[in-house]
Structures are given as structure tokens and as C-alpha cells.
C-alpha positions as CSV (number, residue, x, y, z in Angstrom):
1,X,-13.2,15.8,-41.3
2,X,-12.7,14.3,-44.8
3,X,-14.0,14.7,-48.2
4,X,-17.5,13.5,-49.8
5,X,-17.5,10.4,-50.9
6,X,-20.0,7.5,-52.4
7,X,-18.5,5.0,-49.7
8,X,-20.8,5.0,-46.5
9,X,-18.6,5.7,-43.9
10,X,-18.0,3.1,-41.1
11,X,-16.6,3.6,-37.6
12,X,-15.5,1.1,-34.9
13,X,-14.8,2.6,-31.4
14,X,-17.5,3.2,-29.5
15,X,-18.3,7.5,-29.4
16,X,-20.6,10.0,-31.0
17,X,-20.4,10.6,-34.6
18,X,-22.1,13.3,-37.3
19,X,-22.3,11.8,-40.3
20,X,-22.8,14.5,-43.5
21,X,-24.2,14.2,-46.6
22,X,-25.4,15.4,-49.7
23,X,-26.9,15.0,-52.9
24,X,-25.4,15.8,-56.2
25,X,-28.4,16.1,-59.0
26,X,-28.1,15.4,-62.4
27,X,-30.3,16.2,-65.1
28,X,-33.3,15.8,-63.9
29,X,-32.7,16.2,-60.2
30,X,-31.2,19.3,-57.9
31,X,-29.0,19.4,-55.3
32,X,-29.6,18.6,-52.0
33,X,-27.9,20.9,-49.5
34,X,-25.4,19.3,-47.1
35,X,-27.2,17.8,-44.0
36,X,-25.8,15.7,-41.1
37,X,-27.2,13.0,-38.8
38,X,-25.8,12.1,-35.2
39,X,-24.5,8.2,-35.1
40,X,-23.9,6.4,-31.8
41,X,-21.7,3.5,-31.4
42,X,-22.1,1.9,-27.8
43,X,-19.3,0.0,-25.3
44,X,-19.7,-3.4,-25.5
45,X,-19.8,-5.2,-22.1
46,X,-16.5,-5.4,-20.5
47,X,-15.1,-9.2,-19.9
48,X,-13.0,-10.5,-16.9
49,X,-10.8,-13.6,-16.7
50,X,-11.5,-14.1,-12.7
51,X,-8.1,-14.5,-10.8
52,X,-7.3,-17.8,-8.8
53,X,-6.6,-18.6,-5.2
54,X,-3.0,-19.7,-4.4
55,X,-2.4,-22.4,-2.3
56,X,-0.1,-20.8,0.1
57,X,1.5,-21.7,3.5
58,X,2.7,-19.1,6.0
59,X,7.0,-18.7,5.5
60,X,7.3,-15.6,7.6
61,X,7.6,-13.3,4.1
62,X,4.8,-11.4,1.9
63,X,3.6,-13.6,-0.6
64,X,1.0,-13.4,-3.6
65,X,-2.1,-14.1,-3.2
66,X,-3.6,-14.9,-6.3
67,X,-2.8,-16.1,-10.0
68,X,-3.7,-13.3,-12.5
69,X,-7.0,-12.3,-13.5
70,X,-7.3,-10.8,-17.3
71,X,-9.5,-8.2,-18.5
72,X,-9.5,-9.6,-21.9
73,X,-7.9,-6.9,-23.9
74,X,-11.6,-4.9,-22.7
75,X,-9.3,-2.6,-19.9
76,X,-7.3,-3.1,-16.8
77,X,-8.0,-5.3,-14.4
78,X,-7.4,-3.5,-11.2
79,X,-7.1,-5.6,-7.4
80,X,-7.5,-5.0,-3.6
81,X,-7.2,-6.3,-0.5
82,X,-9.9,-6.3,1.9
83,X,-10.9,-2.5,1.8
84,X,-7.7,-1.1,1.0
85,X,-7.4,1.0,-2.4
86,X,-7.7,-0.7,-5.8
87,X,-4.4,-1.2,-7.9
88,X,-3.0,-3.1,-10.9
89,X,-0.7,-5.0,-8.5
90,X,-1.3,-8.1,-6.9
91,X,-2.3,-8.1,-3.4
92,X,0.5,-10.1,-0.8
93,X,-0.1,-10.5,2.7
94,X,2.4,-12.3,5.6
95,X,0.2,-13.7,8.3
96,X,-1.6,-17.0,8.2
97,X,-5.4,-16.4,8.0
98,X,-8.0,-15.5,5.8
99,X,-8.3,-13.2,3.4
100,X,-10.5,-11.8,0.3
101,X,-8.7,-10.2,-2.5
102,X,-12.0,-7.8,-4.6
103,X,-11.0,-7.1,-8.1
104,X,-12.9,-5.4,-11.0
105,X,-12.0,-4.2,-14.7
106,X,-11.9,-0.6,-15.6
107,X,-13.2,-0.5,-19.1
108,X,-10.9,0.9,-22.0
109,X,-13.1,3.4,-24.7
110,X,-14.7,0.9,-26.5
111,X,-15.9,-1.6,-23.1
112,X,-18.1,-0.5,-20.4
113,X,-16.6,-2.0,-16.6
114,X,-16.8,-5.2,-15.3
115,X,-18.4,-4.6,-11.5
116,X,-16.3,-5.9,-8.3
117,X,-15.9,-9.1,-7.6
118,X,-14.1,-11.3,-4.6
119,X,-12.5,-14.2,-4.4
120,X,-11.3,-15.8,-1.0
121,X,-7.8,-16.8,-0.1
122,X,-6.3,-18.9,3.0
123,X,-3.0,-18.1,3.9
124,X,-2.5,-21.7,6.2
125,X,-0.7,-22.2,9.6
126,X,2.8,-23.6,8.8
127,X,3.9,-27.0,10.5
128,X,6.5,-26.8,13.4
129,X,9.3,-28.9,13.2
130,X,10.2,-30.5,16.8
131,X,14.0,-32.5,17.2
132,X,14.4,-34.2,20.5
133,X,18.4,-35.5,20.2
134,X,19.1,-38.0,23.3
135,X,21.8,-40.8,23.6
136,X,20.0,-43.4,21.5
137,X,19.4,-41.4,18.5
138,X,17.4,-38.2,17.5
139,X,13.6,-38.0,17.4
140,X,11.8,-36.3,14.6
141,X,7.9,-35.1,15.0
142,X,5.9,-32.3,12.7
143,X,2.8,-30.8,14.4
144,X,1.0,-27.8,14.8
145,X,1.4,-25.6,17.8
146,X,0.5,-25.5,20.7
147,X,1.4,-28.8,22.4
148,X,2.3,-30.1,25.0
149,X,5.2,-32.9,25.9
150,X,5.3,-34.6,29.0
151,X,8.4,-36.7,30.0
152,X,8.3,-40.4,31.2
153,X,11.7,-40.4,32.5
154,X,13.4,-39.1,35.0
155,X,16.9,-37.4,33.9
156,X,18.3,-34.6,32.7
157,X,17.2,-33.6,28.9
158,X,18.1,-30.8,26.6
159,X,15.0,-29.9,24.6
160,X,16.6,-27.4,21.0
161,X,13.7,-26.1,18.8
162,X,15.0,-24.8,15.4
163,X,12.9,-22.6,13.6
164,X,14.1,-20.5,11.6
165,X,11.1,-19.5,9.3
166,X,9.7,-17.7,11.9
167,X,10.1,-14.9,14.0
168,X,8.8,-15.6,18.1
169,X,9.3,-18.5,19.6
170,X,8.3,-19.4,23.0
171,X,9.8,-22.4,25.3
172,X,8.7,-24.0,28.7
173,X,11.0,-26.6,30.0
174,X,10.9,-28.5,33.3
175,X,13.7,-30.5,34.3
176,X,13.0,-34.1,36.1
177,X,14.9,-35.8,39.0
């Protein structure tokens, strides 16, 4: 697509190239005829920056998983959770549990695609807040449910659980005489 010239001609994105030439004589020399030669330049291995875990707690919302990965300016990092469909998004889940986020680059013209990868992620039980309010003061204890309290008095009690991250809530009471 251009005009002859002495310069060798360079290229720097990966494709198929012809490359033409010819030779002007002189004097002493003839022409010789224009002929072409096909040049490849390959991809180059793609490069990924691997996402990281977040260290998350359940709250009752959707929450991010991961920190962002980077492709490296080598094409789009793409993520997924579990086997769900890839996108450039990143991957939120509610529930406490476990979960493993696969991610992979999709190469740009001049860088081949990074394969998938997985990371693991740990969405963790939240802690339960418990207030016992009686006469002499009120009582504060963190824990994980289930449990169980058993009273050592005999009386009348009113037992209020507050929590307002979260959406069910179940509560047994027994009253003592």
C-alpha cells in the first residue's frame, strides 16, 4: 500500500504481511522485476495480574468478591463465578460460604490468551449479637449461632434479640416458676 522506498519496512502488530521489492540497475546491472515475500509477526504471550480474595463477612447484601485482576494492557480480563458465564464484571455473592471466582484474559491483536484460572473466596458466618436487659444492668455476649442458654433462676425474664443485618430469625423461650 505505499510507495518504494530504500527504508526496510518495519511492522509491529502481530498479522501477515507481503513485503515487495525491487531492484533498480544501474549501469552495469538490470532491473529486477517487482517480487514479494510473506512476513509473519506472532502474538506475544498474553499476561495476567491474578485477582485477590476479599476478606468478607456475611451483611445480608451482595458483595464483591475479589480485588481486580489486570490483563496488563495484553486484553480484557474477563471473571465468573463458579460455572456461570464469563464477564468483565466482578463476581458478588450474599450467602456465607465458599466460593471460587475462575478468571482468564482474552488476548487483544497483538497477545495470545491467558488460560483460566481460580482463585478461592470465603464469604464468613457473621457474629450474632445477644442483649439480656434485667434489673441489675444489661448483659452483652457475641457468638455464633446456634446456642443454647439455660437459666439458673427462677423468675420471669424477657429475652429481645436485635438483628437487624439479617433476614430470619428464630426464638425459643421457656419461662421459669
Amino acid at each position: 500500500n505505499g510507495s518504494y522506498s530504500t527504508t526496510l519496512p518495519t511492522g509491529k502488530n502481530a498479522g501477515e504481511y507481503n513485503i515487495y521489492y525491487k531492484v533498480l540497475g544501474d549501469s552495469n546491472h538490470n532491473n529486477v522485476e517487482e517480487q514479494s515475500t510473506k512476513v509473519i509477526i506472532s502474538k506475544k504471550a498474553g499476561s495476567v495480574s491474578a485477582p485477590t480474595a476479599k476478606s468478607l463477612t456475611y451483611t445480608g447484601s451482595a458483595q464483591t468478591l475479589i480485588n481486580a485482576g489486570s490483563a496488563n494492557g495484553t486484553g480484557t480480563i474477563q471473571y465468573k463465578l463458579g460455572t456461570g458465564s464469563y464477564s468483565t464484571s466482578l463476581p458478588t455473592a450474599t450467602a456465607a460460604g465458599n466460593y471460587i471466582v475462575y478468571y482468564k484474559v482474552v488476548g487483544n491483536s497483538n497477545y495470545n490468551d491467558v488460560a483460566e484460572r481460580s482463585i478461592s473466596v470465603t464469604i464468613a458466618k457473621a457474629n450474632n449479637t445477644l442483649t439480656l436487659s434485667a434489673t441489675s444492668g444489661t448483659h452483652v455476649f457475641s457468638f455464633n449461632l446456634p446456642r443454647t442458654l439455660t437459666a439458673s433462676r427462677l423468675g420471669t425474664a424477657i429475652l429481645t434479640i436485635s438483628q437487624p443485618a439479617f433476614s430470619k430469625a428464630s426464638v425459643c423461650s421457656k419461662f421459669f416458676s
